[in-house]
C-alpha positions, -999 to +999 in steps of 0.1 A: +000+000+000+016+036-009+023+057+017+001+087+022+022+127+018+008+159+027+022+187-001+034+216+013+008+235+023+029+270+038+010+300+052+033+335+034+053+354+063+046+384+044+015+383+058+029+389+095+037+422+082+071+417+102+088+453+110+126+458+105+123+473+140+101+475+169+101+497+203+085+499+237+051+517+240+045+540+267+021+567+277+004+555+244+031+562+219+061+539+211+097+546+210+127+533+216+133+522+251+170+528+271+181+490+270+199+473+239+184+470+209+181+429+205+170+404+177+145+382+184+149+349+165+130+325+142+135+293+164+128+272+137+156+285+116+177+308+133+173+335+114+169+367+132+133+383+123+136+419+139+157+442+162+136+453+193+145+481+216+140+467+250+135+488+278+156+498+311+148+506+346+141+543+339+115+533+312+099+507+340+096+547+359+086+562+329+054+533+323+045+536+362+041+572+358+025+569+327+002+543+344-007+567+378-016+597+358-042+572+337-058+554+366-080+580+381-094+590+350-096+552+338-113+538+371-135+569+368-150+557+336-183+536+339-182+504+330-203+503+302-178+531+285-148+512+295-165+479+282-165+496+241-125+498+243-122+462+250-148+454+222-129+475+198-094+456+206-118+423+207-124+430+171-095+444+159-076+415+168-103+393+153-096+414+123-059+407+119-062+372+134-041+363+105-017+385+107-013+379+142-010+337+140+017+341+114+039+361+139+030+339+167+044+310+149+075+330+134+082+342+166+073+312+191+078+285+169+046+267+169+027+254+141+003+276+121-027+259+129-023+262+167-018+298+165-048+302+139-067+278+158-063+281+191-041+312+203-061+341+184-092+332+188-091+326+225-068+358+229-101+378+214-126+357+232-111+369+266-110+405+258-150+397+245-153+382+277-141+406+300-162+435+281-192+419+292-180+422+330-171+456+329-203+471+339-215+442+360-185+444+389-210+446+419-226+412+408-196+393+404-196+382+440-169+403+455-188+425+476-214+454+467-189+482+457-154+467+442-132+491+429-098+485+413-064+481+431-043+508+409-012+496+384-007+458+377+026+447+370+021+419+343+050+397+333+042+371+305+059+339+292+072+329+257+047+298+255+017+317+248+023+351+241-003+370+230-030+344+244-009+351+278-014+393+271-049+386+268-052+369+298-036+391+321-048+427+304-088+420+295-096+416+331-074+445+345-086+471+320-124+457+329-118+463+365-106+496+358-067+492+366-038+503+344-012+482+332+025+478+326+033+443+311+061+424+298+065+401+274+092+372+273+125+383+259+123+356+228+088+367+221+078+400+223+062+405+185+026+399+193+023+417+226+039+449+204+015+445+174-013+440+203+001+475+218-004+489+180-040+474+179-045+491+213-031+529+199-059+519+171-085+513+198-073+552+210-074+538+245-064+566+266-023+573+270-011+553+299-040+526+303-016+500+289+020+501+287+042+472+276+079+472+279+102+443+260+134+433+280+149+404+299+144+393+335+161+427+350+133+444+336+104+418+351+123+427+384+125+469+383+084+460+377+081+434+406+104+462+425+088+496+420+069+512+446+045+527+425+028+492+411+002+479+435-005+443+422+020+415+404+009+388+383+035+364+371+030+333+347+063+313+341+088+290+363+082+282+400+118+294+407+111+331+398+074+331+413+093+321+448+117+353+441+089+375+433+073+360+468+103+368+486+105+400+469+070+417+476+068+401+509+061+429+533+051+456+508+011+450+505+013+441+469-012+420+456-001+387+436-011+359+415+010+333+402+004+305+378+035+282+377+052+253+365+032+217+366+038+182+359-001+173+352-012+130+352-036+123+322-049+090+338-068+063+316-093+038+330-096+003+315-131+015+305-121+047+284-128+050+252-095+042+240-094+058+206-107+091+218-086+091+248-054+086+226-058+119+211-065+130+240-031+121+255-017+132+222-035+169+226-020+166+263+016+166+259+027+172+222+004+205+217+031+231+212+056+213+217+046+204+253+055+245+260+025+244+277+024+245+324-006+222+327+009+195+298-004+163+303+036+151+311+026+121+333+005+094+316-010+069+340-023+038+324-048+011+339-021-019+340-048-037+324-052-022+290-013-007+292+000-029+263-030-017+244-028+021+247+015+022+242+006+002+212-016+029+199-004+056+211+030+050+193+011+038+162-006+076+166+030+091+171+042+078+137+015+095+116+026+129+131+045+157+112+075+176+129+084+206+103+081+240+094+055+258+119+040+279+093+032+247+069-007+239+078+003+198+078+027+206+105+020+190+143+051+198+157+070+230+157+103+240+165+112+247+201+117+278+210+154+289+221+185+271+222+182+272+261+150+253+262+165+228+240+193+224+259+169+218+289+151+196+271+177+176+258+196+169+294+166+160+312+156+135+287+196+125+292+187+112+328+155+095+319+174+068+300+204+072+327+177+063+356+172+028+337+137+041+317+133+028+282+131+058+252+114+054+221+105+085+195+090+079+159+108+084+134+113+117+122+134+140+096+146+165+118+154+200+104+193+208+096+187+244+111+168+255+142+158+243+172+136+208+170+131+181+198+113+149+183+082+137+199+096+113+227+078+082+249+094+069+278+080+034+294+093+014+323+093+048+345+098+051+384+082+076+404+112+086+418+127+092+375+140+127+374+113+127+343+087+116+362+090+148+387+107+175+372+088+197+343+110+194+312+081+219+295+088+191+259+076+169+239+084+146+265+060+118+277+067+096+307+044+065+311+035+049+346+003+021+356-014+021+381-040-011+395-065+006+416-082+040+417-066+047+449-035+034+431-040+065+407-050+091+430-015+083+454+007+087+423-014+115+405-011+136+434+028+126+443+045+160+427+049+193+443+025+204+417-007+210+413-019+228+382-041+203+362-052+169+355-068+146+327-094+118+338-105+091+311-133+069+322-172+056+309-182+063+346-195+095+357-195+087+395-154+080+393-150+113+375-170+134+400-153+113+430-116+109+415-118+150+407-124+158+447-096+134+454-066+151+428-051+182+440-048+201+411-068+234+400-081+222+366-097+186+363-105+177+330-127+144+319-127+129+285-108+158+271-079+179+277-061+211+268-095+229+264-097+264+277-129+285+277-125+323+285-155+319+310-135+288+330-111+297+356-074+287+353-049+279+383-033+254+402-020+247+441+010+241+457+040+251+437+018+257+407+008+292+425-023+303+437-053+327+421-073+323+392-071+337+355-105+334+332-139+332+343-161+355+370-130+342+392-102+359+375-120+392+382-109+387+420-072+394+412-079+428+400-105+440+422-099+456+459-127+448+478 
């Protein structure tokens, strides 16, 4: 029988409408900021796509400033009235959705379809979503008369970045706070072409400020005196120094952290639908994604079975250029993740746990990681507890439900979990037993801006999306 191919099928960069050059934008007006001017880099070639001018300490001072003088009159504004400036960014996005999922994927690395799919459509949901809110505050559950705290610091990672600028900046501008946020170092297009679409929307000078730059910029933010609330999204190791840092000062925080999330699959699953689902889990984006579905815990029963298929699904995928449609697996996105990636993977087979990856053409350029299983895996495997934030899968079994819930919940995280099962009763009593903040059953990986997103223990604490996410930027 001949083998199936997929022809090309490549989405044109032009149409990310890439800039030679971009700058910080602040008080409603870009320029360049005080830091060096950087290039941020195509991960899947290596090929630098534009020179940014990230920002400095003094432009961190400028973009509070910039963010005081705009709160009273922002606050001030009813609801209703601030609710038609997140509509208008809501569209405008929707607008240049395609523009937008071609930089993603330059930028990021991911494939085309996952940033056209997934990543701009939910980043324009949530500012939808939040509009609706705006002028409904006092029935959201947080007391008769919330008001807003002041300036939010926002800090942003490289996994999802204009989806992670959605996130974070709907719900502030809905409660009526300003906002200073920073993208990831290696990403910063989309959150710059968002601050454009927002000088479009003529929301008022200072409402939103967002400063590219490295990790001495995320820390003048955390730092200065004149922001009033943090929140962080990224590695548990920095959201324990912003901890430390604000400890004492009466800032407000929420952080949503690493995870090392168990998909778990009854005998009784449907096995078919639940192998895409562990697929979905772990290999969307790469696996750059905190509540990956990292740990796969199988009935012992039907283990056999589901590595059998699961590998047999592994071989039809495609690892190639992210902006080719066909393409399931992107590049990763810096050499320093790779690096990562590559060493902890290292120690899975040093720890006596058996590899196996499909075979796969991997790129001459760039930064690619093939899709990798490992079986025969120990709870105490470095892979089995650390987040390698990969392509990486690590396969345990379990015999009993108690079995399951003993090892699911055995990690210092707690961000999400994946339950596959025909019975209703063991869903609703195996979610109250998993300490995790997002319990999914049948699916996973699906985010709904109305659904609130966060996890426990060393996965942080609050909650992003849904009435819930309103909490974190309302004093009250």
């Amino acid at each position: 029988m001949p083998k199936f191919e997929y022809a090309p099928a490549p989405e044109s960069r032009d149409i990310g409408r890439l800039k030679e050059h971009y700058g910080i934008f602040v008080d409603g007006a870009f320029r360049d900021g005080a830091g060096e001017a950087t290039k941020t880099i195509n991960p899947a070639n290596e090929e630098p796509l534009a020179e940014v001018a990230e920002a400095a300490p003094s432009d961190v001072d400028d973009a509070v400033r910039a963010a005081r003088r705009a709160f009273g009159p922002w606050s001030a504004l009813p609801g209703r009235e601030r609710a038609k400036y997140l509509y208008r960014i809501a569209r405008a996005i929707q607008e240049r959705s395609r523009e937008l999922a071609v930089l993603e994927s330059l930028d990021n690395g991911k494939p085309i379809k996952e940033s056209r799919d997934v990543d701009v459509p939910l980043a324009a949901a949530h500012f939808f979503y939040y509009a609706g809110w705006a002028d409904k505050l006092e029935y959201a559950g947080f007391g008769p008369s919330p008001r807003p705290i002041g300036v939010a610091g926002q800090i942003i990672p490289w996994n999802f970045p204009l989806l992670m600028a959605a996130w974070k900046i709907a719900p502030a501008l809905a409660c009526g706070n300003t906002v200073i946020l920073k993208p990831a170092e290696t990403t910063p297009l989309t959150a710059l072409t968002l601050a454009e679409i927002i000088a479009e929307a003529d929301l008022p000078p200072g409402v939103v400020n967002i400063l590219a730059g490295g990790p001495e910029v995320g820390q003048a933010i955390v730092e200065h005196e004149g922001v009033d609330k943090i929140a962080f999204t990224g590695s548990t190791e920095v959201g324990k120094i912003i901890q430390r840092t604000i400890a004492g000062t009466g800032k407000r925080v929420s952080l949503e952290l690493g995870g090392k999330a168990a998909n778990i699959i009854f005998e009784d699953a449907a096995l078919d639908q639940a192998i895409e689902g562990i697929v979905n889990g772990i290999f969307f984006n790469q696996g750059h994604v905190c509540c990956a579905g990292s740990r796969l815990l199988v009935q012992e029963s039907v283990a056999d079975e589901v590595i059998a298929a699961l590998q047999a699904r592994l071989l039809t995928l495609r690892l190639g250029d992210p902006l080719d449609k066909n393409t399931d697996i992107g590049a990763i996105n810096s050499a320093a993740q790779l690096a990562r990636i590559r060493e902890l993977t290292s120690s899975g087979e040093s720890e006596g746990a058996t590899r196996w990856s499909p075979p796969c053409e991997i790129p001459d350029r760039g930064y690619w990681f093939a899709p990798t299983v490992f079986t025969n895996v120990s709870q105490a495997n470095t892979i089995a507890r650390e987040e390698i934030f990969g392509p990486v899968l690590s396969v345990l079994t379990f015999r009993t439900p108690a079995e399951a819930v003993e090892k699911a919940n055995n990690t210092p995280y707690g961000l999400s979990a994946g339950i596959w099962t025909e019975k209703g009763s063991r869903i609703l009593w195996f979610a109250q037993q998993l300490r995790a903040g997002v319990v999914w059953a049948n699916t996973f990986n699906r985010f709904d801006p109305g659904s609130p997103f966060g996890g426990y223990k060393e996965s942080g604490f609050g909650r992003e999306g849904g009435r819930h996410g309103l909490e974190a930027y309302l004093a009250h």
